[in-house]
C-alpha positions in Angstrom: 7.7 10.9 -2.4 9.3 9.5 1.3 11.8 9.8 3.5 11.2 6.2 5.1 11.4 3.8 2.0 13.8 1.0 3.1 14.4 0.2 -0.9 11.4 -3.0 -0.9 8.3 -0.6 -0.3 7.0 2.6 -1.9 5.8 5.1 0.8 4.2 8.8 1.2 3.7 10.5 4.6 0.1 11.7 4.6 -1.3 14.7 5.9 -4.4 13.6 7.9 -4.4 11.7 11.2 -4.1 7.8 11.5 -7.5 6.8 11.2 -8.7 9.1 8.4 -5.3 7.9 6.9 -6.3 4.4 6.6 -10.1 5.3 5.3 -8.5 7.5 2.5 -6.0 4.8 1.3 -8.8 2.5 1.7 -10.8 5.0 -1.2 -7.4 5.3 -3.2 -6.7 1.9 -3.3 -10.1 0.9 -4.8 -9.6 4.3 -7.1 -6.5 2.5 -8.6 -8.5 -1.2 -8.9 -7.7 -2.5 -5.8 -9.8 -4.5 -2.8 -8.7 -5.1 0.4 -8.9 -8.8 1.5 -7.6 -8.5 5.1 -7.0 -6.4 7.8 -4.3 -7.0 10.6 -4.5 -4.1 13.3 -0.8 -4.6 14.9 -1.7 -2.4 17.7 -4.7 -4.4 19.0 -3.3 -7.9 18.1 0.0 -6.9 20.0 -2.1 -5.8 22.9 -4.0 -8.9 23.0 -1.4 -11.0 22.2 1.9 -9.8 23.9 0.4 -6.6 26.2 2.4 -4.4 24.9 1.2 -1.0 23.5 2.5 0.2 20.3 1.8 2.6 18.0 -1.5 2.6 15.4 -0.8 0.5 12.7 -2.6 -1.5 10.5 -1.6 -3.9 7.5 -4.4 -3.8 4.5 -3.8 -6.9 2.3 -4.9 -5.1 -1.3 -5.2 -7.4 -4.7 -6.7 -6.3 -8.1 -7.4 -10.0 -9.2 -6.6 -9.4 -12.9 -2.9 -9.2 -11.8 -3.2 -12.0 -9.3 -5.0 -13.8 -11.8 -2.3 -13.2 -14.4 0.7 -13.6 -12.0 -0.6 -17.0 -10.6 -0.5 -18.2 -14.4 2.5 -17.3 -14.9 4.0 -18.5 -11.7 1.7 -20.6 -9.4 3.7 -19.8 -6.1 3.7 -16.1 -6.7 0.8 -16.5 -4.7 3.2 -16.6 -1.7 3.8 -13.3 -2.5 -0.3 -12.3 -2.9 -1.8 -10.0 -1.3 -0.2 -6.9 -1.6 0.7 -5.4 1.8 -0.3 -1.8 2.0 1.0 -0.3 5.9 -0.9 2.9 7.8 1.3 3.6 10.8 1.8 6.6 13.3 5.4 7.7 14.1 7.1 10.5 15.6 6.5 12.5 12.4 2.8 11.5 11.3 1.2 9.1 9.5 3.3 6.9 6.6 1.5 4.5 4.3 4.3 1.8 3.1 3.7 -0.8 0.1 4.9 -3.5 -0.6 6.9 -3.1 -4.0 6.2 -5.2 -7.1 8.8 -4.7 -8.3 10.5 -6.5 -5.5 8.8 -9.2 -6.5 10.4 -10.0 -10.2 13.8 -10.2 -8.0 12.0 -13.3 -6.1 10.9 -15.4 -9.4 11.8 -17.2 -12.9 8.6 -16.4 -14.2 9.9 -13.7 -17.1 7.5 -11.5 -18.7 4.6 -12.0 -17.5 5.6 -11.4 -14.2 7.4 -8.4 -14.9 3.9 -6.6 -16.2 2.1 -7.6 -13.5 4.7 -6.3 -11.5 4.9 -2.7 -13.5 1.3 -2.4 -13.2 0.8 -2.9 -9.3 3.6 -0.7 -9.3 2.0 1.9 -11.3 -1.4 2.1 -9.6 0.3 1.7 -5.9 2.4 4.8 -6.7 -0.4 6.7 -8.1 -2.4 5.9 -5.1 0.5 7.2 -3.0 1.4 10.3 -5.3 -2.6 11.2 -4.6 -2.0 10.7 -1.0 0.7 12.6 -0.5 -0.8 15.5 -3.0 -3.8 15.9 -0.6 -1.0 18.0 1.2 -1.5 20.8 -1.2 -5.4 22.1 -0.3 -6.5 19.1 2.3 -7.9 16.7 0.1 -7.3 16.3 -3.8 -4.2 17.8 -4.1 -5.8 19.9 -6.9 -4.4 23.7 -6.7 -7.1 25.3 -8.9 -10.0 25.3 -6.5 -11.9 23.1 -8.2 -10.8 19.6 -5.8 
C-alpha cells in the first residue's frame, strides 16, 4: 500500500491533487465511522508562526467515539493518545495520506484486551479507508474496474 510508512503509520499515495486529497479522505474517513475533530494546516500555521513556507499539509484529528469510548474505559490515559492523526501532505512524488497506527498504540499501554480490539478495529477501518484511496488509482474515483464506480 506505501512506500513512505516509517513502521508507526499506515499510508497510501493518492492519485488526486492535495486539496481534493484531503476532501476525499475527509469522505472516506466518515465512510469507515469516523469524524474529524480538528484541523491543523502545517503550512499556514508555519507561515504564520515561523515564516517559513513549506509544503501543503494538514493533520485531521479523526475519532469514531465507540472506540474512544471503549478505549478510555479500559485505560483512562489512552486518551493521550485520542484523536487519531490522519496526515494529507504534498512531496516530491504526490500526495501521501499517513495514519497514525493503532496498533502502535497496544505497544504504549497495560490495558490488555480491550485495548487491543479497539486497536484492531481503528486499524481495520483506517486501512480500508486507505486501500479505497489508493484504489481510486484504477478508474479516477472508486477504484471499481467494472464501469459501474
Amino acid at each position: 500500500m506505501s512506500d513512505v510508512t516509517p513502521g508507526y503509520t499506515l499510508s497510501a499515495r493518492s492519485p488526486q491533487g492535495y486539496d481534493d486529497t484531503v476532501e476525499r479522505v475527509r469522505a472516506l474517513l466518515a465512510d469507515a465511522g469516523f469524524g474529524v475533530l480538528t484541523e491543523i494546516d502545517l503550512k499556514a500555521t508555519l507561515k504564520a508562526k515561523l515564516d517559513v513556507d513549506v509544503a501543503p499539509q494538514v493533520i485531521l484529528g479523526a475519532c469514531r467515539p465507540q472506540l474512544a469510548h471503549q478505549a478510555l474505559a479500559a485505560d483512562p490515559s489512552v486518551a493521550a493518545l485520542l484523536p487519531c492523526n490522519v496526515v494529507v501532505r504534498e512531496d516530491a512524488d504526490g500526495v501521501v495520506v499517513e495514519a497514525f497506527d493503532p496498533q502502535a498504540m497496544i505497544t504504549m499501554t497495560d490495558a490488555g484486551d480491550a485495548v487491543c480490539e479497539v486497536a484492531n478495529d481503528a486499524r481495520v477501518r483506517l486501512q480500508g479507508m486507505l486501500a479505497a484511496l489508493a484504489d481510486e488509482q484504477t478508474d479516477g474515483r472508486t477504484g471499481r474496474t467494472d464501469g459501474q464506480g
